[in-house]
Structure formats: C-alpha cells, structure tokens
C-alpha positions in Angstrom: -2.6 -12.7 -9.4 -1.3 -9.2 -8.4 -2.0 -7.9 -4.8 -2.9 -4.2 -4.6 -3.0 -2.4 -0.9 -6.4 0.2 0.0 -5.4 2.3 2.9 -8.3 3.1 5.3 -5.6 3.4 8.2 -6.5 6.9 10.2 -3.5 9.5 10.4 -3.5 9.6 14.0 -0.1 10.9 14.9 -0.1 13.7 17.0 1.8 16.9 16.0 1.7 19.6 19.1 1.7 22.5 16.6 -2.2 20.9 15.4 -3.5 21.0 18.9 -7.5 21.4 19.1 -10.0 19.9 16.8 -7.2 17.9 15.2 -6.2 16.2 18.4 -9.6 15.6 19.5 -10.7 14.1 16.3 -8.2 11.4 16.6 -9.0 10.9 20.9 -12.4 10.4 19.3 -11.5 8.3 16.5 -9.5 5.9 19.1 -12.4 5.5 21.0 -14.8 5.1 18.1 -16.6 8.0 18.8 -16.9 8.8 15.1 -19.4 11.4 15.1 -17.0 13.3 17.5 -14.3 12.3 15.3 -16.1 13.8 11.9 -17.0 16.9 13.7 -13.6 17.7 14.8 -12.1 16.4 11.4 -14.3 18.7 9.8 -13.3 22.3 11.3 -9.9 21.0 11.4 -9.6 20.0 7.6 -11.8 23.5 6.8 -8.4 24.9 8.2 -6.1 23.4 6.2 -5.1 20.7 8.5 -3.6 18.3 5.4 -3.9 15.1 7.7 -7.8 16.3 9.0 -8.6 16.5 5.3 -7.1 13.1 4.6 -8.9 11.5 7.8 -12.1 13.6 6.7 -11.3 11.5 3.2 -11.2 8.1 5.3 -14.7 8.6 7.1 -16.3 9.3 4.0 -14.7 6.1 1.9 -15.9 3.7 4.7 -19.0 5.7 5.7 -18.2 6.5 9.3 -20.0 8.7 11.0 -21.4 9.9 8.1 -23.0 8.1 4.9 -20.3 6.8 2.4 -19.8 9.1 0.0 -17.4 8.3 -2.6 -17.7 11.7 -4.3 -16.5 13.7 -1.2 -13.8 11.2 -0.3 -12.2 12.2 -3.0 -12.5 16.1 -2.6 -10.8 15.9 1.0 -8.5 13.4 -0.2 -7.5 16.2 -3.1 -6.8 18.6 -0.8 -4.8 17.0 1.4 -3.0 15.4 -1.4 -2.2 18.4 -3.3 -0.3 19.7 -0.3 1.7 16.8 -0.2 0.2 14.3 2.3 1.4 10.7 0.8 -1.3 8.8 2.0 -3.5 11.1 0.7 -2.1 10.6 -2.3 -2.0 6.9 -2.3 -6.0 6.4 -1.6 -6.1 9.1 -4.0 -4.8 7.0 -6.8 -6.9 3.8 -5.8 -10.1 5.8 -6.0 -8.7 6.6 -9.6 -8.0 3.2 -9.7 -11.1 1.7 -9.0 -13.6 4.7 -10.3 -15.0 5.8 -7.1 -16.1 9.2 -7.0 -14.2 9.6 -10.1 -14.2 8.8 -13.6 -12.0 5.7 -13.4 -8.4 6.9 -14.7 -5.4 4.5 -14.8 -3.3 7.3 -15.6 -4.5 9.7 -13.1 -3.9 6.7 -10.4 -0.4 6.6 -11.7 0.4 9.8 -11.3 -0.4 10.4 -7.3 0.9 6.4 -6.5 4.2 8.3 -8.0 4.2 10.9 -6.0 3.5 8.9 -2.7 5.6 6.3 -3.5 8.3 8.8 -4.2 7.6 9.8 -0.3 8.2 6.0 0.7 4.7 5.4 1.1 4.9 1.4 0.9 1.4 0.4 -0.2 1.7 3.1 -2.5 4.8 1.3 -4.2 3.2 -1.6 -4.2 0.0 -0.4 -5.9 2.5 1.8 -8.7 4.6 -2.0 -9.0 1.4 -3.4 -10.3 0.3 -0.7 -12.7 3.4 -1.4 -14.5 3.5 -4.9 -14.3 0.2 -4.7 -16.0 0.8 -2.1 -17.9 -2.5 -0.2 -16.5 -1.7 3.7 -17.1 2.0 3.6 -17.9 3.7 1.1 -20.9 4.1 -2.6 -19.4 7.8 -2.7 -17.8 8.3 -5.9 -15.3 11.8 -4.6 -14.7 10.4 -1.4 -12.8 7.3 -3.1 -11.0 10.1 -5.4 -9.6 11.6 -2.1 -8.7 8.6 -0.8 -6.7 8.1 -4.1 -5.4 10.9 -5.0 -3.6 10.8 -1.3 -2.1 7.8 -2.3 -0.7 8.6 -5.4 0.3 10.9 -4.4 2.4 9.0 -2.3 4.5 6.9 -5.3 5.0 4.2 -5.5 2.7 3.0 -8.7 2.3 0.9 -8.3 -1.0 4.5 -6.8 -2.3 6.4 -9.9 -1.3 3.9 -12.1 -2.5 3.3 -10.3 -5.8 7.9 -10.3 -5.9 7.7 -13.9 -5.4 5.5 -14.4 -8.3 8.0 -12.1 -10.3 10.8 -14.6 -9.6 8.5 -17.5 -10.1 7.3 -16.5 -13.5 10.7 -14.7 -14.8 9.0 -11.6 -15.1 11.7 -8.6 -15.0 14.2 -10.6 -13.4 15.8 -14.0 -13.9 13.6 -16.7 -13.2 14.8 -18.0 -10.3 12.7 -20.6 -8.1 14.9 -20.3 -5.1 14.1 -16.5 -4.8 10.2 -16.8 -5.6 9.8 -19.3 -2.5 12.2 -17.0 -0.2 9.5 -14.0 -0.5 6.9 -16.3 -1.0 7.4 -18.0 2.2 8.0 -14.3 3.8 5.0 -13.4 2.4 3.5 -16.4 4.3 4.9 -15.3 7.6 3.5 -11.8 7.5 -0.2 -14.0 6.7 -1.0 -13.9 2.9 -2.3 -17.3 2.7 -2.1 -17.7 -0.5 1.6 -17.6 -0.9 1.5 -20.7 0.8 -0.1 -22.3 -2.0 2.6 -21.0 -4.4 5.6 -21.1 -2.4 4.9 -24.9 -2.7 4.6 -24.8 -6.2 7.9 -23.4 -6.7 9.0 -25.8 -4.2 7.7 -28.1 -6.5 10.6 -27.0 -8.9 13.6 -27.5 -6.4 16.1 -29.5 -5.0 16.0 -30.3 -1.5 19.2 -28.2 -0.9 17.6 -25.1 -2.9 14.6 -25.3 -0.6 16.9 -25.2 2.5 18.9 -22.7 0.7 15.6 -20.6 0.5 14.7 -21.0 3.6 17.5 -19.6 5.4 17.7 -16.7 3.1 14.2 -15.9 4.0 15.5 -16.0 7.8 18.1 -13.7 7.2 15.8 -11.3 5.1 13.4 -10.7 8.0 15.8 -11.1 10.7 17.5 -8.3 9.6 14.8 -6.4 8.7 14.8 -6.5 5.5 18.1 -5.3 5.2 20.1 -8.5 4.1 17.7 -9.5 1.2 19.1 -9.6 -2.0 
C-alpha cells in the first residue's frame, strides 16, 4: 500500500526581517497559546507574511483556535503558495488530494506537489511519487515515482522508504530486486513504520542468508552516511 505524508508541522522559523505579529504567533504557538497564535497569524498573514498565511492555513485544517474550516485552509494556504512557500504548496496539493475545501482534483494536487517538490520539499516528493505510481492525475510511470521516492527517502521519509522498498519488492520501475526492497524496508523500520517490518520479512522470505546480511549492511551504510552512500 502506498504511504502518502499530510504536513500540519507549523513554520516556526524565525526570520528577523518578520519581527512583530509573526514572531509572536509562533512564541504563542510553542506554548500552545493558540488563540494568541491565530490572532497574531492573522494580521501577520493580512500582510503578506507568506509563512503567517501558511500557519493561518494549518490552524484552520486542524481547528486550532478557531473551528476547522476546510474551506479557509485552503484560501490562506493559496496565498501563501502562490508566492512560493513549498509547504504551502504541499498541503495545498493534499487538500486537492483528498477534496477538502475543494472540489477533489488529482490534477490540481499534481501540479503544486510539483512545484514543492521541485523546492526539495520531501513529503511533497513523496506524495508526487505516489500520484504517478498510481497514475492519479498524471499517466502511470513507476520509473518516475521511483524517482520522487528515493529523493525523498533520502531526506528521511519513512513512508518514502517504505513505499521504495515495495518498489524493489514488486519490480515496479526498477529491477526487482529483493535485496534492495529489505535494505529500505528495514530503514523504513528504523525511522518506525511498522509495517515495513511485516514486509521486509517477506522479502526476506525470498533470500539467501548471505543476501539478507548483504542487506543489512547496506542499510547500515545508507543511514550512517546519511543517506549519502545508498544506491
């Protein structure tokens, strides 16, 4: 089954050049304070503040501070999207994803996990990996979700590694290749998807005792080295 990532992760980064309501928005949001946090989100994000309006966007998904409102999610998550904030753009294209607060548009979700992936937005990658391994808004191609994927994994994604593991596992726009399916499965394990567990051991199933030993160490190596030394 393919993973996809939601983002409700708060932009909380402090830039000194968005001092004010921006800043205390995010002192409020770190302390939970999250009527403080909308109010100061709010003027903030009427100002153009791209990462207010995204954070404005967040409050309104999960309904904090303020009743969930899919509908107005979406608007701030628009602005701040159209003026480049990835994750923005990301949530942006799971609202389309999903159809909340929008007409549910695979196509439309395509577009803005492009254009947040294209900013190295991980999840984002992810998400765009399974749209065209499904061929959901874009023709079917396995070869380029493997490409999103493994961008994705290496940033540490865990849905990403498990759903590349699967990719190995199953052939699917690469060579099949067991020993490869349980090295991300089994990295995917690590970083705590528990269900790669399960299917790390079915490829394991599959292997010699020296593959498995192989894979192993690979996967060592991979996140040793941060994800450099992977392929």
């Amino acid at each position: 089954m393919v993973r996809i990532v939601i983002a409700v992760v708060f932009t909380i980064i402090l830039n000194a050049a968005w001092a004010g309501d921006f800043e205390d928005g995010a002192a409020a949001i770190n302390r939970k304070d999250y009527a403080t946090a909308l109010a100061k989100f709010r003027s903030a994000a009427q100002q153009g503040v791209a990462r207010a309006q995204y954070n404005l966007g967040v409050m309104y998904e999960q309904g904090q501070g303020v009743a969930q409102d899919y509908k107005e999610a979406v608007l701030w998550y628009q602005m701040a999207a159209q003026q480049g904030n990835a994750n923005a753009q990301h949530n942006l294209g799971v609202m389309y994803r999903n159809g909340q607060g929008v007409a549910q548009d695979y196509k439309e979700a395509v577009l803005w996990y492009q254009m947040a992936a294209q900013q190295g937005n991980a999840n984002a990658q992810n998400n765009l990996g399974a749209m065209y391994q499904n061929g959901r808004g874009v023709a079917q191609d396995y070869k380029e979700a493997v490409r999103w994927y493994l961008l994705a994994a290496k940033q540490g994604v865990a849905e990403a590694q498990y759903n590349l593991g699967v990719m190995y596992g199953l052939g699917q726009g690469v060579l099949q290749d067991y020993t490869r399916a349980h090295m991300w499965l089994n990295i995917a394990a690590v970083s705590g998807d528990k269900d790669s567990v399960k299917n790390r051991d079915i490829a394991a199933s599959k292997m010699t005792a020296q593959q498995i030993e192989q894979a192993q160490r690979m996967a060592r190596e991979c996140m040793s080295s941060n994800y450099t030394k992977c392929d």
